[in-house]
C-alpha positions, 0 to 999 in steps of 0.5 A, spaced: 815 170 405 809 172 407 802 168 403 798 171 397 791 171 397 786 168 393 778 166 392 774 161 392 767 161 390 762 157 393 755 158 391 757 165 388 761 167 394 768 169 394 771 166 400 779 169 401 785 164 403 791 164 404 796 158 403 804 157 406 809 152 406 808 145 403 809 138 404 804 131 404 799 134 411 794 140 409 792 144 414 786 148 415 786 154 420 779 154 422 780 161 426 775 165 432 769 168 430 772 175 430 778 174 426 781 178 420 787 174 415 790 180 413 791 182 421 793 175 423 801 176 421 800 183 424 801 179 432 808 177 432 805 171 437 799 171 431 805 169 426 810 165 430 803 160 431 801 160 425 809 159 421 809 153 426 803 150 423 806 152 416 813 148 419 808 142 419 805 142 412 801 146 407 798 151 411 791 154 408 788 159 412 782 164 409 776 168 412 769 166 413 764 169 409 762 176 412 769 177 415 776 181 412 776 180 405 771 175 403 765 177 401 760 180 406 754 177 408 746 180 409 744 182 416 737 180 414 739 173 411 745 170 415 748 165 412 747 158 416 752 154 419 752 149 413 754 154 409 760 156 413 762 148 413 762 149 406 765 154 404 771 150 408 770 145 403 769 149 397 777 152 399 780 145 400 777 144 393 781 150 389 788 149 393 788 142 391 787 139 397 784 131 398 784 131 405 786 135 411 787 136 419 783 141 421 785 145 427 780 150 429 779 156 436 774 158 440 767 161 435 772 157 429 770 150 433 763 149 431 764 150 424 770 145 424 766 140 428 759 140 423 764 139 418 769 133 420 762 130 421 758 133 414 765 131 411 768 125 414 773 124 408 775 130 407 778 130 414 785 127 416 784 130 423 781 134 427 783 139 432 780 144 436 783 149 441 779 152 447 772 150 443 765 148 445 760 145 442 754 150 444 755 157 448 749 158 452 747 155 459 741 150 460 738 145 464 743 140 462 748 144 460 750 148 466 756 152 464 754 155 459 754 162 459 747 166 462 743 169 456 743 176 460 751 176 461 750 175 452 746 181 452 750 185 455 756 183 451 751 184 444 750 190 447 757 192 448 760 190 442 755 194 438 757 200 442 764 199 443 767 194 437 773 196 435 773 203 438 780 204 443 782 198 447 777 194 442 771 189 445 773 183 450 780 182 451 780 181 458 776 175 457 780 173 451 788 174 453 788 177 459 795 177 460 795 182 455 791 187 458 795 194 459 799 192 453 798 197 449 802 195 443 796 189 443 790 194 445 792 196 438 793 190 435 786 187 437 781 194 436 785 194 429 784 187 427 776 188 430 775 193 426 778 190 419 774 184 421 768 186 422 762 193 422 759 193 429 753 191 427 757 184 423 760 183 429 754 183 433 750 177 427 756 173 428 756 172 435 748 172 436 749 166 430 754 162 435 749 163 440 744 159 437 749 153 434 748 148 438 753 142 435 752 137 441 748 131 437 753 131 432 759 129 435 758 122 436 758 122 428 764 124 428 770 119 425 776 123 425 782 122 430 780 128 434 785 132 439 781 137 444 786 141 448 784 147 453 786 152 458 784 150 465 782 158 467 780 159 460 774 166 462 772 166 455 770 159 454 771 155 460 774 149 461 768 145 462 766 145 455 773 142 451 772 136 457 765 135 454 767 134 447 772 130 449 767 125 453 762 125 446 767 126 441 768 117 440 777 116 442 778 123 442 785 125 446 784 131 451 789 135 453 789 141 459 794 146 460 794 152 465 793 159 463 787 164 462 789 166 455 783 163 450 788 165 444 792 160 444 798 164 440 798 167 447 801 164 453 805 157 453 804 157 445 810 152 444 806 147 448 801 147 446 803 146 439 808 140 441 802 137 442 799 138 435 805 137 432 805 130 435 799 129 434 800 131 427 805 127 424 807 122 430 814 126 433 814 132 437 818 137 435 826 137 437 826 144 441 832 148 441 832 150 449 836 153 454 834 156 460 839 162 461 841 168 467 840 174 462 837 181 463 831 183 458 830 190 455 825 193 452 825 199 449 818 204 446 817 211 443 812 215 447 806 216 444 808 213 437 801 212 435 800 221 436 806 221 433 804 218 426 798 222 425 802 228 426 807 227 421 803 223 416 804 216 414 810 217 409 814 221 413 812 216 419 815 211 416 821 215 414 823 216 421 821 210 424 826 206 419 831 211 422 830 209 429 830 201 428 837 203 425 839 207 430 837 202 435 840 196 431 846 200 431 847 200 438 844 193 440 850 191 435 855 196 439 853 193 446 852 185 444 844 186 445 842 181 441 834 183 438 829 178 439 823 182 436 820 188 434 812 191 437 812 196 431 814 202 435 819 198 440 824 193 440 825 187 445 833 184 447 837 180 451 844 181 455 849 177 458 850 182 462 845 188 466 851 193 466 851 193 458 844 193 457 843 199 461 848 203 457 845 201 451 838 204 453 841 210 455 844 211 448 838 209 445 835 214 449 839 219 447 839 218 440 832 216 439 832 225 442 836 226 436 831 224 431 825 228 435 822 222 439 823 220 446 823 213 448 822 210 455 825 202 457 824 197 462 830 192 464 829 186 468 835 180 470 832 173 471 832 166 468 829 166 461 828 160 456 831 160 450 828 157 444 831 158 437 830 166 436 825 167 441 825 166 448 819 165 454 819 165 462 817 170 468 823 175 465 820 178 459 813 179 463 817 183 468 821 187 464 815 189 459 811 191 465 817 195 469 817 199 462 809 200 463 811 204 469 817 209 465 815 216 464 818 219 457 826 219 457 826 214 463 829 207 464 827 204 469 830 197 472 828 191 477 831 191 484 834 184 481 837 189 476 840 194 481 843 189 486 847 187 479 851 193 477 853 195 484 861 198 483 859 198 475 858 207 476 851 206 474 847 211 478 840 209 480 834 212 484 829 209 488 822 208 484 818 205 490 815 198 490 809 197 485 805 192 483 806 189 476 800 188 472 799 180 472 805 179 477 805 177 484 807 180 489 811 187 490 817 189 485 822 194 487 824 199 481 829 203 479 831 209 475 838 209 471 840 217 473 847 216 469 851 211 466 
């Protein structure tokens, strides 16, 4: 069940909060500057992080003020960073709350640490993803980023912010870079967060934080975790607040993304459940050989402006019937949909390049076109997700199809010899975030 929505007041500011599942532990999600609530449950990767959060506890997220659907803030008189802390504060009040763990990303770091420090007993704990106490480079903070790099970013967003493809996603999941499904997401959620000009004010006031000389004074149990190739926010700022947070536990995984629902998400919230609640999470994993397909209607977003939103809904709905049915009709078993495209596995490649042609062929007979991408390799179950290399290579095979074309790996290929599939050699290509060379295929017949 998705969360409602509600107001907190805080000096006659309504600051809008959400609240998901129950239990004992409380948990504050201190997000990233940029961040609109109502879009958070839009990402499937967004949403699978935070219901796991939700799994361990009574989950409270909200917008700060001058972001989503809180109330907006004045460009000549900007809240300052107390008032943020406080706002965390006036919300915990309205839902009850005593105490809380307060997990923070990225720009949320800083008002997550001012609060811990301003509010000790209301903090359980405290955890802060890919965070940094100041931003900017100085003499005695050398890995900060140089004022001109700012200025250019400042510059960018005022120009560009929510426009197509959106603001700074290479830098802050670059392993998303060339999805289309979410270039959308993220120039949406930019748009439903902030005006150009808001954005451009709360990144210029992070700019100023500076939470060094608080974090000795701060007395929660402190959980500092950080992506070792992180381009955003580089790691150099996470093992600093792990040296000047008093007994905090610091831990570093590999990965550039500096969202943490991107990448190895499950590990990262292993270590927070652990750290939570004392038991890491039972995980439900078997590493598998399957053959992952994912399927995506040519230009959807052309399409739905076409036809208009109800009549896009309509045909939409017909599709994901259409697709289950075959999905059913060929044992695929559907994982996720990205809105306009589903994501399955098979236990057999054969089977899921029959039932990408018949999806194929019956999206044509509702006007649309589809294109798909297959690769066959290990991948990790866990629960109804899965994760591994397959799932990248797939969904970058697919990036590589024309409108109507199926296109497989050469694993593929190699796999379904005597099966009377008919193939076309594509070449070899790169694939975006892969290495090496991979050798595609086009199904010609089944």
């Amino acid at each position: 069940m998705d969360p409602t929505t509600g107001y907190a007041v805080n000096d006659g500011v309504h600051i809008a909060y959400q609240v998901m599942g129950d239990g004992d532990l409380d948990i504050v999600w201190v997000p990233e500057w940029w961040n609109s609530m109502m879009m958070m449950w839009e990402e499937p990767s967004y949403d699978r992080f935070l219901r796991s959060l939700a799994s361990m506890g009574r989950l409270v997220c909200f917008d700060k003020r001058g972001n989503g659907l809180s109330d907006p803030v004045s460009l000549q008189d900007p809240p300052a960073l107390e008032e943020r802390a406080s706002d965390v504060a006036a919300v915990l009040a309205e839902v009850g709350s005593k105490q809380a763990a307060i997990i923070s990303s990225g720009g949320g770091g800083v008002i997550s640490l001012l609060f811990a420090a301003t509010y000790p007993e209301y903090t359980r704990a405290l955890v802060v993803l890919n965070g940094h106490a100041r931003l900017v480079v100085s003499d005695d903070y050398p890995w900060g980023a140089p004022s001109v790099e700012e200025d250019q970013l400042l510059e960018t967003m005022t120009n560009y912010w929510g426009q197509t493809g959106g603001v700074g996603l290479e830098l802050a999941a670059p392993s998303m870079v060339g999805d289309p499904r979410f270039e959308q997401w993220w120039e949406r959620q930019q748009r439903l967060a902030h005006s150009p000009a808001t954005a451009r004010l709360n990144r210029r006031l992070l700019l100023e934080a500076d939470l060094r000389g608080v974090l000795s004074m701060i007395q929660a149990p402190t959980l500092i975790i950080s992506r070792s190739g992180n381009r955003l926010v580089p790691v150099e700022h996470s093992r600093y607040l792990a040296d000047h947070i008093p007994g905090s536990k610091y831990v570093e995984f590999e990965g550039e993304d500096q969202l943490a629902f991107i990448g190895d998400s499950s590990a990262i919230l292993g270590e927070i459940q652990e750290f939570l609640t004392g038991e890491r999470p039972a995980v439900d994993s078997d590493r598998v050989l399957a053959t992952v397909l994912f399927t995506d209607i040519v230009d959807s977003t052309g399409l739905a402006r076409q036809m208009g939103d109800r009549r896009w809904r309509d045909v939409l709905a017909g599709h994901d019937q259409m697709i289950r049915r075959q999905l059913e009709r060929f044992r695929g078993r559907e994982l996720n949909t990205t809105g306009d495209g589903f994501l399955a596995l098979f236990d057999g490649p054969a089977r899921a390049i029959r039932c990408a042609v018949a999806c194929r062929d019956g999206a044509r007979q509702i006007g649309l076109e589809l294109r798909a991408g297959l690769h066959t390799g290990e991948v990790e179950v866990l629960g109804d997700d899965i994760g591994g290399i397959a799932m990248h290579v797939a969904s970058r095979v697919m990036d590589k199809a024309e409108a109507g074309e199926i296109l497989v790996s050469g694993t593929v290929k190699d796999l379904v010899v005597g099966s009377g599939i008919s193939l076309s050699d594509r070449g070899a290509h790169a694939l975006k975030g892969l290495e090496d060379e991979w050798r595609i295929f086009s199904v010609d017949s089944p």
